[in-house]
C-alpha positions in Angstrom: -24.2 -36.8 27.2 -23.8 -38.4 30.6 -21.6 -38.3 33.4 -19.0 -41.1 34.7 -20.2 -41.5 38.3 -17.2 -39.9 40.8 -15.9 -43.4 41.9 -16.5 -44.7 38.1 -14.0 -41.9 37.4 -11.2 -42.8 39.9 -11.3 -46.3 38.2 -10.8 -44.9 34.9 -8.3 -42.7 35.4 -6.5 -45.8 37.4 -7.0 -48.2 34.5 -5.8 -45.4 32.0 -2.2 -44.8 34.4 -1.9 -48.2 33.9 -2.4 -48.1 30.5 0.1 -45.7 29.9 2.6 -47.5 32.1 1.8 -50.5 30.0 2.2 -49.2 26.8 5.7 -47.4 27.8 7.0 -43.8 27.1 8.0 -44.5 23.7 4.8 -45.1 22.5 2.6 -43.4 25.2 2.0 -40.9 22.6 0.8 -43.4 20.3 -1.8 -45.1 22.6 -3.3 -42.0 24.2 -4.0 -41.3 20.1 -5.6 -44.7 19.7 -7.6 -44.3 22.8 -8.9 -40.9 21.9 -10.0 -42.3 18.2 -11.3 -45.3 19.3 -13.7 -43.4 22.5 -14.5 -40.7 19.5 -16.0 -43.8 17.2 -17.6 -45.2 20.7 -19.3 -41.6 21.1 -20.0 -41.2 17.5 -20.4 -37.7 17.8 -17.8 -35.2 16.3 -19.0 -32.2 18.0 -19.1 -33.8 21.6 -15.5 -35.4 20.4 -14.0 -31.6 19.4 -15.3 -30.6 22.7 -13.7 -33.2 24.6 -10.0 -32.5 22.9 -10.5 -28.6 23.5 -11.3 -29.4 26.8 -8.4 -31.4 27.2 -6.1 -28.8 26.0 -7.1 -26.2 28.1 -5.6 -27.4 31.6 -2.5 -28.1 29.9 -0.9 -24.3 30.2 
């Protein structure tokens, strides 16, 4: 799998804020959901996708 090149990444994570702000707080949780299945099809690889969620999870403590 590649990596998103470091000022790649600050664009994402700008676009996704934006995104979110977009979509609203009542249905935040329903986009990021969306999101996550629809970059899980792009991958098209469930392993790499479980990674990615467990990953996710872990700085949430």
């Amino acid at each position: 799998m590649s990596v998103m090149p470091f000022e790649e990444f600050e664009s994402a994570y700008e676009t996704l804020a934006m995104a979110i702000d977009s979509a609203g707080a009542e249905r935040e949780a329903l986009f990021l959901t969306r999101l996550a299945l629809v970059l899980g099809h792009e991958l098209g690889d469930i392993v790499a996708f479980r990674k990615a969620i467990q990953t996710a999870l872990e700085g949430l403590e």
